[in-house]
N, C-alpha and C positions, 0 to 999 in steps of 0.2 A: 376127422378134425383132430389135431395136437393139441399140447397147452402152448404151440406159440400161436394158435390161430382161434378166433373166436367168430363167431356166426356175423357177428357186427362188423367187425374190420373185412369181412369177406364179403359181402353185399357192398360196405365203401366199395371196396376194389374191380367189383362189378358196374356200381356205378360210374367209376371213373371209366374203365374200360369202355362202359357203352357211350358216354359223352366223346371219349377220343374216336369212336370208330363214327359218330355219326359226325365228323371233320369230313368224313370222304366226299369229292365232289363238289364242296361250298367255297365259292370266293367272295371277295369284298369283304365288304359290312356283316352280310352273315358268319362265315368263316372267321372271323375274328371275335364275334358275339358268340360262337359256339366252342372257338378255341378258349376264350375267357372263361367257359363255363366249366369246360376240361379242366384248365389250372385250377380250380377254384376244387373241384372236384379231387381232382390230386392232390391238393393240396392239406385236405380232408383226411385223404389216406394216410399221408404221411405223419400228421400231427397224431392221429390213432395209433398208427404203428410204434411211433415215438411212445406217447404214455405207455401202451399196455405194455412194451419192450421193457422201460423204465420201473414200472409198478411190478411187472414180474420177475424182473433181475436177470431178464435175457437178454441175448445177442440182437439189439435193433436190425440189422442185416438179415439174419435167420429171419426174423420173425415176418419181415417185408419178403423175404421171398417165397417163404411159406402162404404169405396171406396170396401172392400173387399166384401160383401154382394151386391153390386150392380155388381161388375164385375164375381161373382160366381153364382148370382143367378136371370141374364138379361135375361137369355131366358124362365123363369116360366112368367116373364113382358110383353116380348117382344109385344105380340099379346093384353096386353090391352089395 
């Protein structure tokens, strides 16, 4: 983990991930009660990324893509 990335914004970003992947396969009313949960999720991420970006005087971009590369690709890490 960097200082653009914190344990906390990378668990968001895992839980948005898994809301948007569990969209597969759902239509109607479900798919749309599970797409609202996605947004809602994401939208979690982003307001985080924004403060900590803001609070630490980094690059908001960096910092969201850092949190997304770390919360996508923890378990290639995990074991080093």
């Amino acid at each position: 983990m960097s200082d653009l990335t914190t344990d906390e914004l990378i668990d968001l970003q895992k839980s948005a991930d898994a809301a948007y992947a569990g969209l597969a396969g759902l239509a109607g009313d479900e798919h749309r009660a599970r797409w609202e949960q996605w947004r809602v999720a994401a939208e979690r991420v982003q307001a985080a990324v924004t403060e900590h970006a803001t609070s630490a005087g980094l690059n908001r971009y960096e910092v969201g893509r850092a949190v997304k590369k770390a919360a996508r690709h923890s378990e290639d890490t995990a074991g080093a």
